[in-house]
N, C-alpha and C positions, 0 to 999 in steps of 0.2 A: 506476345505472339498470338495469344487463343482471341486476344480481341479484335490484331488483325485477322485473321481467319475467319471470323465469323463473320466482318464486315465485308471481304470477300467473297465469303459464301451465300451470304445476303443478298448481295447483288448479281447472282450467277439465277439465283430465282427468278428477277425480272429478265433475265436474257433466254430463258425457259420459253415466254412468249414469244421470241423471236426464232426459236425453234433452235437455239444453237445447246448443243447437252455438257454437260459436266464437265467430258473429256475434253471438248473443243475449247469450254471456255476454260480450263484449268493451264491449257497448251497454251493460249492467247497470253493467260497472264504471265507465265513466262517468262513469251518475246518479250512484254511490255517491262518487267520485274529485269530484268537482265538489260534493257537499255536504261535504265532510271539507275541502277545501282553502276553500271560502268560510267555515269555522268557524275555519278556523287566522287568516285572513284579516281577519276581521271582518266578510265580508259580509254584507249583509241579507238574510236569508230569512225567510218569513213564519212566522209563529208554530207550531208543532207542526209543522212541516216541514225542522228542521233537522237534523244530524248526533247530536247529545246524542241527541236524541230516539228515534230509531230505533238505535245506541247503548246503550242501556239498555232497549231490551225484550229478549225474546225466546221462544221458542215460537212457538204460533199466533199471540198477540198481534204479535210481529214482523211476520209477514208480511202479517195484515191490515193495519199502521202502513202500512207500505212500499208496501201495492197503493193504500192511502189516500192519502198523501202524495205518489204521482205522480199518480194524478188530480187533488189539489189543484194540485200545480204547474202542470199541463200548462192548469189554467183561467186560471193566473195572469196579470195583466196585461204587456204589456214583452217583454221580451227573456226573463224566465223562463219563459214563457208558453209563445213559441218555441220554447227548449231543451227543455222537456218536452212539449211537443204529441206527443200521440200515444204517449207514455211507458206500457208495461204493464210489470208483474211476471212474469218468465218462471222464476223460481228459487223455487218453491212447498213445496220444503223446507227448514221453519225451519232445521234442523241446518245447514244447509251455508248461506243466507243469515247467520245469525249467523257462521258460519266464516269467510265472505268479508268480512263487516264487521269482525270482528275482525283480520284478516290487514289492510285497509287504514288500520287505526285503531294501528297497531305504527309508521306511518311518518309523520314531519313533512313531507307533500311539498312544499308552499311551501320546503323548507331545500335539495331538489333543484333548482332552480328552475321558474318559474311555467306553462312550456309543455310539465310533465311528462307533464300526461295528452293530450297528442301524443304526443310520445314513446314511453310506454305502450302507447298504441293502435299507434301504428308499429311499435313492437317484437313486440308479441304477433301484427299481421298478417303480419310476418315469421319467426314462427316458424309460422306459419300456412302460407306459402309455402312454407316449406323440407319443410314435410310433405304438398305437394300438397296442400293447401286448397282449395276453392273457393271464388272472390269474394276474394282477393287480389293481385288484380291489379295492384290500383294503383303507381302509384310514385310517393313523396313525395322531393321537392326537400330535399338534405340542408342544415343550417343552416348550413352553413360559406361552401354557395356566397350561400344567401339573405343573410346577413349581407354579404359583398363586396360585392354588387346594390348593397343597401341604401347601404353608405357609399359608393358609385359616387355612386348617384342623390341621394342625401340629400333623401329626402321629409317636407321640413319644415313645418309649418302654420302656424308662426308668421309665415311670409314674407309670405302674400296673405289676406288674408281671405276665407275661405271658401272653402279650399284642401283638393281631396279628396285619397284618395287610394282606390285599387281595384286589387281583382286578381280577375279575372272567372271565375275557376278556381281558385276560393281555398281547395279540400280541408280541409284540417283550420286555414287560418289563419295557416300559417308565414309567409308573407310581412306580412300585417298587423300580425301579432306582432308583429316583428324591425323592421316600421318605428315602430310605436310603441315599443321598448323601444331604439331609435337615438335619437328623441324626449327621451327619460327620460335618459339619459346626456350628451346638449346642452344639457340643463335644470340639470344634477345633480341628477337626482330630480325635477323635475317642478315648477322652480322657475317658476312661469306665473301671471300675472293671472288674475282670477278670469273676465273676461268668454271669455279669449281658453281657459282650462283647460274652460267649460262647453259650449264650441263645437267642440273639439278631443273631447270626451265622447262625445259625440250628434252631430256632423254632419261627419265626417273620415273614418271610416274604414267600406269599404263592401265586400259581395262577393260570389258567387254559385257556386253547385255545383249538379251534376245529381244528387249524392248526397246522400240526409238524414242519416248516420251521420256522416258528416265536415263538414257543414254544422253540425251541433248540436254536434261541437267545435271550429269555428271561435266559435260565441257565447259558447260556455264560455270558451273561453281571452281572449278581449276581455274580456267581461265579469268576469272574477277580476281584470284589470288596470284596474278602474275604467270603462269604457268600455262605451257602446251600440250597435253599430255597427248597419247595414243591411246583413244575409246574407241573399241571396235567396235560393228554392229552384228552379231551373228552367233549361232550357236554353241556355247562351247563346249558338250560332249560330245556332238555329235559331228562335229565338223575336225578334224586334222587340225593340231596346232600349228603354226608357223615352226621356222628354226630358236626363233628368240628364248631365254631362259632365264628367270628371274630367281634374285637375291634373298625377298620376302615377299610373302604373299600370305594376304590378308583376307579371309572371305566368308561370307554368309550366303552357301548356294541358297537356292529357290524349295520351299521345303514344299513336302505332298506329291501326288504320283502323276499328276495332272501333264499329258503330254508323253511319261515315261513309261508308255508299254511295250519298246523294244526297245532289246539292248543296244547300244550304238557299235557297231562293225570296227572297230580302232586295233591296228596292230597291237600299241601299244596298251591295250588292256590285257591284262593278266587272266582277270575274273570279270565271266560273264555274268552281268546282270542287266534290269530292269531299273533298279532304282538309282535316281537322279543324284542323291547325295554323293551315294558309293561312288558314280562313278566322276562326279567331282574330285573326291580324294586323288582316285586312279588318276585324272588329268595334273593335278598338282603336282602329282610325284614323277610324271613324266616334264614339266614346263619348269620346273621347281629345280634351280644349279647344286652341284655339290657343296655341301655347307652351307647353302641356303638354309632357310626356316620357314616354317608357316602355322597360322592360326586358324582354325575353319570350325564355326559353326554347323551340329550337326543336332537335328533331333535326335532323341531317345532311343526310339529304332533304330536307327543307324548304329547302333552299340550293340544289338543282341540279334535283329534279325537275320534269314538265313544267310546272306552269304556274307555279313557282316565279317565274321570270324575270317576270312578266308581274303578278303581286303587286309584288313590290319594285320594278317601274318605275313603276305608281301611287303604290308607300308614299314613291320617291324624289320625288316630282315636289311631293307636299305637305306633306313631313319630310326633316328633315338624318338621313338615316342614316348618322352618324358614327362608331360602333365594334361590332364585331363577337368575340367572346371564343370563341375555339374551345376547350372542355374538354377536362381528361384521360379518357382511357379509363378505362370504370367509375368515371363520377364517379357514378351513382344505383345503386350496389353498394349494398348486396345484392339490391334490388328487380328491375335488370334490368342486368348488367354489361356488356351488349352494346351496349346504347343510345351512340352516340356522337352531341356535341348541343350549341349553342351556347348565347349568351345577344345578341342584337342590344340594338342603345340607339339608341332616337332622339328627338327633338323635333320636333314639327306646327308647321307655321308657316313655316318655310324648307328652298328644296328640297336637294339632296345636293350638293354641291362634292367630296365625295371620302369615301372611308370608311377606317376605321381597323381593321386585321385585325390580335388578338393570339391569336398562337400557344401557347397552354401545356397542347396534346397531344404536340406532336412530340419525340421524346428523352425524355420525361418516364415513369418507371415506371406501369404500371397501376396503379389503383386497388384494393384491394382490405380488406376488413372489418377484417384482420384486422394484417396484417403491414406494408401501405401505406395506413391509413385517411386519408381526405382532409380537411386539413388547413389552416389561415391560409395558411400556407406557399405555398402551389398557387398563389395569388391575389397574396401580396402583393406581384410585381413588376406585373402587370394593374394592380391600384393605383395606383401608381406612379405607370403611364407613361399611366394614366387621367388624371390630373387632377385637381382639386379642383373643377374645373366641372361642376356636373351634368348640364350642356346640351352635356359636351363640348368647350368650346371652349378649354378650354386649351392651350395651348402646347407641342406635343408632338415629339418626335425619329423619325424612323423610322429602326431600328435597321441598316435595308440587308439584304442577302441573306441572313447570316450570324445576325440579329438575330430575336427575338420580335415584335418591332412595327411594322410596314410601311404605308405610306399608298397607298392605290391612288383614282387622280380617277378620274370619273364618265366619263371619256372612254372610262377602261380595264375600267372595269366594264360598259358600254354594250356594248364588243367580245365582253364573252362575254355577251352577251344579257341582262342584269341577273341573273344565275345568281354566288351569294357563294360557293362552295365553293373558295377560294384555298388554294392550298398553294405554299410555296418552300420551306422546310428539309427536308433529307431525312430521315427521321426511320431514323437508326441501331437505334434501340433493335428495331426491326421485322425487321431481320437476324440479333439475337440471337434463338437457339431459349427461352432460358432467360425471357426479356422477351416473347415472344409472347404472346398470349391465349389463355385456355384455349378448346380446340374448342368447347364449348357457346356461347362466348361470340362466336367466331369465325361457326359457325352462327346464332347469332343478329342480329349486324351481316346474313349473306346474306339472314334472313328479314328485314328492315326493308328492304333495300333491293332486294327481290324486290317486296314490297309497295310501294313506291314505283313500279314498274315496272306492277304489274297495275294501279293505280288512273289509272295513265297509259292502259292499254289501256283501261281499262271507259266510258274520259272519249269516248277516240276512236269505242269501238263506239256509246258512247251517241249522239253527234255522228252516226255516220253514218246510225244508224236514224233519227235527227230528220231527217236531207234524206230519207233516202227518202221518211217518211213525209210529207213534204213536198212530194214529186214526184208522190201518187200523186193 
């Protein structure tokens, strides 16, 4: 995969001179990567709009095919429709569109597997990043950890009927992915009645992004796997959820304060705040059914800052928040090695009798691209000592002082103000100079949790202007 990438990347250089920038050409590849892989595939696309097609021109002809054939799509009914809405041709010299057709048309990518052109786009915005880019900010949730979630939670459809499942920060799709292709493996392939395989199609899997570029490869990559899902485009704390309510829900909100200096107006929030995670939770626990579950990645902050406590004493009061997974350092390397960040699990319905804190930061080497990439491994004692319950309720050891896995009741959590940031192993590795994080990385942990710090002050100055202006 990194050597397609870079022959991608490669050739994004020479389209530099034709003025088109990273964004535009990362989008073009796309279009182009999602017709080539629904031909390897078999997918249906409408007639004079397939891969052959554009394929075998070239010249002018080419480029007017291509500016045609995405305004055909973008009319198209469905979930095609969707994917290309809004689709232009930015790459108006034949020579080098033919060059780029031909470079993606050298590779079987279905044989890399199916959530390549993720990957793809992941990789080229990382090379994007490493070049100071602009607009590569993001950070995507690497598949190693999405897959553990996954067989934690095991989001199965065939259990209830009419079993969703969501991830309301669904970026390019990873989590949707990875629970339907956990699905496909429970099946052996997709071994399913026809009523229970057309429901699982079209009304399972659901998701929503504030960005169209990674919204349009969350439908691509469903959609290459048979599937129609519902990807919204639009805000979602900030905007009123629908009536709908989901089963499981699976998510890695958008970390950093970036956009979140007010709080969003919602009935349904309990606890006013500024920060974006918080009020992630808060949305879950409103869109999230009874008996439902869910998994959500949260940075470090989100466990001790101000109104942290005061979230998770309403999330306890109406869910069992029963395990909490503290990562390793630099587990979202390369994007942001500094980020250090959990993953909570809990179920609606019953409140918290005790939580489950597994340690697999402390002693554990950094993470990093190249030399310690993260791996099964990381996870699979979490596993473990997880369960085979996805509700959590299995029968579980707490390993004591010395141990990864510890049980702390609501009594003891209550004491430090509902604030989850538990620590008891001393982590060694933090004394070796050689196991340290790199200063940029070190620097970056103080600017997250400097930021955690202002967003506490701007809550209080806001608060105080409110009485004054109250008093006057």
């Amino acid at each position: 995969m990194s050597d397609v990438v870079s022959k991608l990347w490669g050739f994004c250089h020479t389209l530099r001179h034709d003025g088109v920038d990273y964004g535009d050409y990362i989008e073009q590849i796309t279009y182009l990567l999602f017709l080539k892989m629904a031909d390897e595939r078999g997918v249906e696309i409408p007639k004079g709009c397939d891969w052959p097609t554009l394929r075998d021109r070239a010249g002018t002809a080419l480029t007017d095919e291509y500016t045609d054939l995405l305004r055909k799509l973008g009319k198209a009914p469905g979930i095609l429709g969707d994917i290309y809405a809004g689709a232009l041709n930015r790459i108006n010299n034949p020579v080098n569109l033919k060059k780029l057709i031909t470079l993606i048309d050298e590779t079987e990518w279905t044989a890399l597997g199916v959530d390549v052109k993720a990957e793809a786009y992941e990789g080229l915005l990382e090379k994007a990043a490493s070049e100071g880019k602009k607009g590569a900010g993001a950070i995507f949730t690497p598949r190693v950890l999405i897959q553990s979630i996954v067989r934690c939670m095991k989001p199965d459809p065939r259990a209830i009927k009419d079993f969703t499942i969501s991830d309301p920060a669904c970026g390019t799709g990873g989590f949707l992915v990875a629970a339907y292709e956990w699905l496909m493996e429970q099946t052996k392939g997709g071994a399913l009645d026809r009523e229970t395989a057309k429901r699982i199609k079209k009304g399972t899997y659901f998701g929503q992004d504030l960005v169209p570029r990674p919204r349009r490869l969350a439908l691509m990559n469903l959609y290459l796997h048979g599937l129609e899902p519902g990807i919204a485009l639009g805000d979602t704390i900030y905007d009123p959820p629908d009536a709908r309510r989901f089963d499981c829900i699976l998510t890695n909100p958008p970390f950093g304060t970036k956009g979140a200096n007010q709080a969003p107006e919602r009935d349904d929030f309990t606890i006013t705040t500024s920060n974006k995670q918080l009020n992630f939770v808060q949305h879950i626990l409103t869109v999230l059914k009874e008996g439902g579950r869910a998994a959500v990645v949260l940075p470090d902050n989100c466990l001790f800052e101000g109104k942290a406590g005061e979230v998770f004493e309403i999330l306890m009061q109406d869910c069992n928040l029963h395990t909490v997974l503290r990562l390793p350092r630099g587990t979202f390397t390369p994007y942001s090695q500094g980020v250090k960040a959990n993953v909570i699990f809990f179920q609606k319905g019953r409140p918290t009798e005790a939580v489950w804190i597994f340690d697999a930061r402390s002693n554990v080497p950094g993470i990093t691209k190249k030399d310690r990439p993260l791996s099964p491994e990381h996870f699979a004692e979490f596993e473990k000592a997880y369960g085979k319950d996805p509700n959590g309720l299995s029968k579980r050891t707490d390993t004591g002082e010395t141990g990864r896995f510890r049980r702390f009741t609501l009594a003891a959590i209550q004491e430090r103000a509902y604030k989850l940031d538990v620590t008891w192993l001393k982590d060694e590795s933090l004394d070796d100079a050689d196991e340290l994080p790199e200063p940029q990385d070190l620097a970056s942990e103080a600017i997250t949790e400097l930021e955690a710090v202002v967003e506490d002050l701007r809550e209080i100055v806001a608060l105080v202007e409110k009485e004054e202006g109250g008093a006057q």
